[in-house]
C-alpha positions in Angstrom: 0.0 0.0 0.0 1.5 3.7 -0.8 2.2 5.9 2.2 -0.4 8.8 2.2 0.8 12.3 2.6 0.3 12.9 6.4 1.9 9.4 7.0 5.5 10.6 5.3 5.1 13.8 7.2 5.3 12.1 10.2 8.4 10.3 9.3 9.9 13.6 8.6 9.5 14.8 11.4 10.7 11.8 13.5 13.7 11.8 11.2 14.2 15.7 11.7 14.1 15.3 15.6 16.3 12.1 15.7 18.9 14.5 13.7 19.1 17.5 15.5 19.2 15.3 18.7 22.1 13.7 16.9 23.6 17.1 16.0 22.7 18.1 19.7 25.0 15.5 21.1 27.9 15.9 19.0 28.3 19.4 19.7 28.1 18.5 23.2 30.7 16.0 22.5 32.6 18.3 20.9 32.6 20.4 23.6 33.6 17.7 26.2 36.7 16.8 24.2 37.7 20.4 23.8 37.9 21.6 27.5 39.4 18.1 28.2 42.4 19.0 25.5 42.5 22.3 27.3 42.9 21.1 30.9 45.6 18.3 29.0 47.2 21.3 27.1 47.4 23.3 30.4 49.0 20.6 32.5 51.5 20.1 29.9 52.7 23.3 29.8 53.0 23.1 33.4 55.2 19.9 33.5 57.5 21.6 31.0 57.7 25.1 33.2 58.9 22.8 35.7 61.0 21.3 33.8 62.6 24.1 33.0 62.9 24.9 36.6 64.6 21.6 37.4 66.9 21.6 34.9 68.0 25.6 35.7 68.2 24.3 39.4 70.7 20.7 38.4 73.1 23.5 36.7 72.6 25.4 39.3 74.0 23.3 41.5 76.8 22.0 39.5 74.9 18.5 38.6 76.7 17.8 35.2 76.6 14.2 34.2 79.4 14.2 30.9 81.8 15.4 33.3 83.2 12.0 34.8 83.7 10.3 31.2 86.4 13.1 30.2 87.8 12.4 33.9 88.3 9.1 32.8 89.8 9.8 29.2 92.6 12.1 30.8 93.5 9.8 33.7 93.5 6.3 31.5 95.9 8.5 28.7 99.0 9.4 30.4 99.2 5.8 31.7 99.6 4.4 27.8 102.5 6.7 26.7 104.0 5.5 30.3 103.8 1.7 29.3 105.1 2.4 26.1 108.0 3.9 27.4 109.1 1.3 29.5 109.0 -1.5 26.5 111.4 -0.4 24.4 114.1 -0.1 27.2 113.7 -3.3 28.9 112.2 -5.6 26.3 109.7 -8.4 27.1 110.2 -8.2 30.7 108.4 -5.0 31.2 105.2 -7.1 29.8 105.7 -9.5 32.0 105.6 -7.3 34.6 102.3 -6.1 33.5 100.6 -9.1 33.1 101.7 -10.6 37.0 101.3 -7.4 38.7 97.8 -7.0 38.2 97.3 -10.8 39.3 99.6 -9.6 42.1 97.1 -7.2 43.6 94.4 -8.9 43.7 96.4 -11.8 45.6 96.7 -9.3 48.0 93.2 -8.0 48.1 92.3 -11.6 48.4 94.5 -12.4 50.6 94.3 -9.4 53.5 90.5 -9.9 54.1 91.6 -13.7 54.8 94.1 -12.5 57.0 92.0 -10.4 58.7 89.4 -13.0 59.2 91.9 -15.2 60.8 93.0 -13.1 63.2 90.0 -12.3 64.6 88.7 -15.8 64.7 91.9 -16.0 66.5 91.1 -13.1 69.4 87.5 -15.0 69.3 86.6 -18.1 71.2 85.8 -21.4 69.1 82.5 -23.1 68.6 83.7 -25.7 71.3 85.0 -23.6 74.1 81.4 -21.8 73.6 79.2 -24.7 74.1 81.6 -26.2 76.5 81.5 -23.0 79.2 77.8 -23.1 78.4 77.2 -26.2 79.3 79.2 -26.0 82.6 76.8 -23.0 83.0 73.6 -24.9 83.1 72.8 -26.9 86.1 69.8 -28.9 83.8 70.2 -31.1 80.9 70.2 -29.1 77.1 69.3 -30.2 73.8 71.1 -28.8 71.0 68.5 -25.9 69.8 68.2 -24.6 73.0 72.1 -24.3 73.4 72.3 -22.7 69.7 68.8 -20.4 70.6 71.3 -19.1 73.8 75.1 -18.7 72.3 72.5 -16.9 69.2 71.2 -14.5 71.7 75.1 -14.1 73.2 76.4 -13.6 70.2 74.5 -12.3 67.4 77.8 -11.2 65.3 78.4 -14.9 64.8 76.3 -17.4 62.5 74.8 -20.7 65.0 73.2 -23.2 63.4 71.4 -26.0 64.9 73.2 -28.6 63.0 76.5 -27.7 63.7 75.7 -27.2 67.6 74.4 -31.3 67.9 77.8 -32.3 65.9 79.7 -30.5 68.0 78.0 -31.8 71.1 78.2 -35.3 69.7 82.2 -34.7 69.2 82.5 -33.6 72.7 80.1 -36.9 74.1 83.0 -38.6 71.6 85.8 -37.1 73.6 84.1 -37.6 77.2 83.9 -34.2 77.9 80.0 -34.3 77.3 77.2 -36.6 78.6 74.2 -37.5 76.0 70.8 -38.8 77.9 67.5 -39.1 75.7 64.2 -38.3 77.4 61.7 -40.0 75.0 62.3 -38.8 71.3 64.5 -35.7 72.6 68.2 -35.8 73.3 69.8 -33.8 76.1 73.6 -32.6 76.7 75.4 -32.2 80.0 79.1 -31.3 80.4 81.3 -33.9 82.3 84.4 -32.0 84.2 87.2 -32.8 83.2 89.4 -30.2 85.0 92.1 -33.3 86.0 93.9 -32.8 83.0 94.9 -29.4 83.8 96.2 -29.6 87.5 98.1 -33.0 86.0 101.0 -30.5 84.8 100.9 -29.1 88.1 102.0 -32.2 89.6 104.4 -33.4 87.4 105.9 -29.8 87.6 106.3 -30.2 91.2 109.0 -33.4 91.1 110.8 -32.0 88.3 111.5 -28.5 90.6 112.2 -31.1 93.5 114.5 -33.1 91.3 116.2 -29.5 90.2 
């Protein structure tokens, strides 16, 4: 059936309205984006006035970053016309030189920190002597985490492990100078005197002056 006349007025008008609600909306749109690439323009131009700022202020202060590479350059180029002065005059052995003092130095650097280390494990008492005198402390039985909880708290500069402390309690129960007694799944450590040893030099001392 055709449309009659008032019907395709209708649609007209529809079709007008729908488009300048369209038209409506993409101004406002339009208008949206705008400000927002105004307020993004505006805080641009801010971070790049500071920018400014910061980078006035690093010169300012004398904050140059090229300026250790040239350092470098001058302080590595007077030692090359140095080593090339030294070949011609004494040969091969000047290369030599080169090649086993570097290896040299860090012998040393190796080596000092070593020596360090040493003596102060020397000025320090050992693992033994530790659990020993803290055993002769303790007038009750001790398993091995509780005596590696206390020397931990005693000394926190050094590294006790559990596992170390029970072999080093079994080597003392080896030597007699420890006593091992289990109290259902849980093993306990006493320390056994053994101060008889030490007043024996005493007393063989004693006929040796009487024999002088």
């Amino acid at each position: 059936m055709a449309a009659t006349p008032a019907q395709t007025i209708d649609l007209k008008a529809q079709y007008s309205a729908q488009v300048a609600a369209d038209l409506e909306r993409n101004a406002k749109e339009q208008d949206r984006l705008r400000a927002e690439i105004d307020a993004l323009n505006d805080q641009l131009l801010r971070l790049q006035q500071d920018h400014t700022v910061l980078v006035n202020m690093q010169q300012a202060l004398g904050v140059v970053t090229p300026e250790p590479a040239p350092a470098a350059e001058q302080a590595a180029a007077p030692s090359v016309p140095r080593q090339k002065a030294t070949t011609p005059s004494a040969g091969k052995q000047p290369r030599t030189r080169k090649t086993t003092a570097p290896q040299g130095v860090k012998q040393t650097k190796a080596k000092k920190p070593a020596a360090k280390a040493a003596a102060a494990k020397g000025t320090q008492p050992t693992l033994v002597e530790l659990i020993r005198q803290h055993l002769t402390e303790q007038s009750e039985p001790r398993s091995a985490a509780e005596v590696a909880a206390a020397l931990g708290q005693t000394h926190p500069d050094r590294r006790i492990q559990t596992n170390v402390v029970r072999t080093t309690l079994e080597g003392l129960v080896a030597k007699s100078k420890a006593q091992r007694t289990k109290q259902g799944s849980s093993v306990y450590y006493t320390a056994l005197e053994t101060q008889e040893p030490t007043t024996s030099p005493q007393t063989d001392s004693q006929p040796a002056q009487a024999n002088s």
